[in-house]
VOPAGU-2260 file (C-alpha; in pm, 1 decimal, decimal comma):
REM VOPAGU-2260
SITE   aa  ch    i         X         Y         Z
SITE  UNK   A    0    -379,8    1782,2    -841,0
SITE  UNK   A    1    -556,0    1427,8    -769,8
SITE  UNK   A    2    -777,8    1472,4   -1071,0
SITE  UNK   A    3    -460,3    1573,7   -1283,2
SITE  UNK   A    4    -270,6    1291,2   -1192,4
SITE  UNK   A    5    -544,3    1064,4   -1289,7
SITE  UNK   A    6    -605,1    1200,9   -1663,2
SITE  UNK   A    7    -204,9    1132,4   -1697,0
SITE  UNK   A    8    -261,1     807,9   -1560,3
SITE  UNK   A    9    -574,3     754,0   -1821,5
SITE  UNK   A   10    -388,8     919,1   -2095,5
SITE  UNK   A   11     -74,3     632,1   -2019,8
SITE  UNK   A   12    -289,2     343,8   -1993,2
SITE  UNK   A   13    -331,7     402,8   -2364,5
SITE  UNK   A   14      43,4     288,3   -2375,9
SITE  UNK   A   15      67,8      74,7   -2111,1
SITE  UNK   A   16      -6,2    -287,7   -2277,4
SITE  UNK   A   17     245,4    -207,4   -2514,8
SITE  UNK   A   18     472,9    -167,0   -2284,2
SITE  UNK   A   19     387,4    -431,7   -2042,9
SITE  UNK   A   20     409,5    -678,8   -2353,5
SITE  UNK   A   21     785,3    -635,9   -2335,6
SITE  UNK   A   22     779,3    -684,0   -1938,4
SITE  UNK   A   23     780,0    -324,7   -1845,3
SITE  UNK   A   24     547,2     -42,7   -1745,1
SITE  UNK   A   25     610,9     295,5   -1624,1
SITE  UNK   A   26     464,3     484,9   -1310,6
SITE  UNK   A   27     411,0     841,0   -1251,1
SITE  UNK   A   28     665,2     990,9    -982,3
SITE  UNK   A   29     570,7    1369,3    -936,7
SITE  UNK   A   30     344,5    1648,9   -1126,3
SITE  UNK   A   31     546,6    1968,4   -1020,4
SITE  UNK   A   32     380,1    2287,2    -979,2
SITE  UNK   A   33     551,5    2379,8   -1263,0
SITE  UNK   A   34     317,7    2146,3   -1448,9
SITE  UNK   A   35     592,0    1875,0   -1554,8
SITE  UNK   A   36     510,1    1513,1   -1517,5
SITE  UNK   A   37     826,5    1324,3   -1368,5
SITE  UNK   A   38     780,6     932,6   -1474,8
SITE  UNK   A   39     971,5     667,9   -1385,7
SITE  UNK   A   40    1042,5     353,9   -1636,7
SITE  UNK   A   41     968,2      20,8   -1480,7
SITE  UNK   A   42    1106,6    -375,7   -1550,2
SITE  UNK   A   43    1241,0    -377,4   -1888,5
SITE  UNK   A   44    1175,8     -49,5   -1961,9
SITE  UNK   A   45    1411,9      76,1   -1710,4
SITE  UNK   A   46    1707,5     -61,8   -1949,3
SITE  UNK   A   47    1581,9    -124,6   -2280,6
SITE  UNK   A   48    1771,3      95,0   -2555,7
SITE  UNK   A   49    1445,7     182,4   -2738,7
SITE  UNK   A   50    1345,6     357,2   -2416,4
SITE  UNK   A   51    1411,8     705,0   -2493,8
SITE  UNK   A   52    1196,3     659,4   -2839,8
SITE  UNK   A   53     918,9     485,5   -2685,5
SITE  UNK   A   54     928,8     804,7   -2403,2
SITE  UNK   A   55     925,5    1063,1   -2644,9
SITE  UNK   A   56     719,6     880,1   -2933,9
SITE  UNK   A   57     493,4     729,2   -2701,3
SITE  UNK   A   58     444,0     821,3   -2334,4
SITE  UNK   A   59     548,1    1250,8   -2375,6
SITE  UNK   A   60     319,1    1232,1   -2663,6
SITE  UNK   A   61       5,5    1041,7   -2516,2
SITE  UNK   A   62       7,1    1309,4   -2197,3
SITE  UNK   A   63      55,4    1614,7   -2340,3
SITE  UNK   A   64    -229,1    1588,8   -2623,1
SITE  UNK   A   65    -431,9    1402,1   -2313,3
SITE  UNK   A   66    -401,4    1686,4   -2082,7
SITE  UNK   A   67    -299,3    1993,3   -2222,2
SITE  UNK   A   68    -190,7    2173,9   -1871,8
SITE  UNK   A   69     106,4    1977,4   -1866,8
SITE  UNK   A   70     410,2    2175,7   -2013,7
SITE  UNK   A   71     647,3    1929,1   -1997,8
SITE  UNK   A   72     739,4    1527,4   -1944,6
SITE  UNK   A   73    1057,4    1435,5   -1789,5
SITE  UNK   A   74    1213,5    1079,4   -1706,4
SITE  UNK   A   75    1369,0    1016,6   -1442,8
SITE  UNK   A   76    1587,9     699,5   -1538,3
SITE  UNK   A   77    1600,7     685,5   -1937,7
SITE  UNK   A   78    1866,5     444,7   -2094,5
SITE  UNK   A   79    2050,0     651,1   -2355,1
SITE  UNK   A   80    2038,8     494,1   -2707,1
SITE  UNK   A   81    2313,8     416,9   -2843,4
């Protein structure tokens, strides 16, 4: 599971200066046995509007072509938009 967690975290380090340009970042929580990755939104991220596009556009998209196991990407604290 170590090695796992570590191609999600290469496959979001793609993303992360984008995101910590706006002051936020994001941290993986969990990889279930299930294979879903469970992330949690950090700093501005946590309650930016955009965050559920930047999520799905940018994070869900980066780890599942990056590591093809994974079935699945889940936030755990995603502002809705509104």
């Amino acid at each position: 599971m170590e090695e796992l967690k570590s191609r999600v975290e290469n496959a979001l380090n793609s993303i992360r200066p984008y995101l910590e340009a706006d002051g936020g970042n994001v941290k993986v929580k969990e990889i279930t046995d299930e294979m879903t990755v469970m992330l949690e939104l950090t700093g501005a991220c946590s309650a930016c509007p955009m965050s559920s596009m930047t999520f799905k556009a940018g994070l869900e998209e980066a780890i599942l072509k990056s590591v093809p196991e994974i079935k699945k990407v889940e936030a755990l604290n995603l502002t809705p938009a509104f």
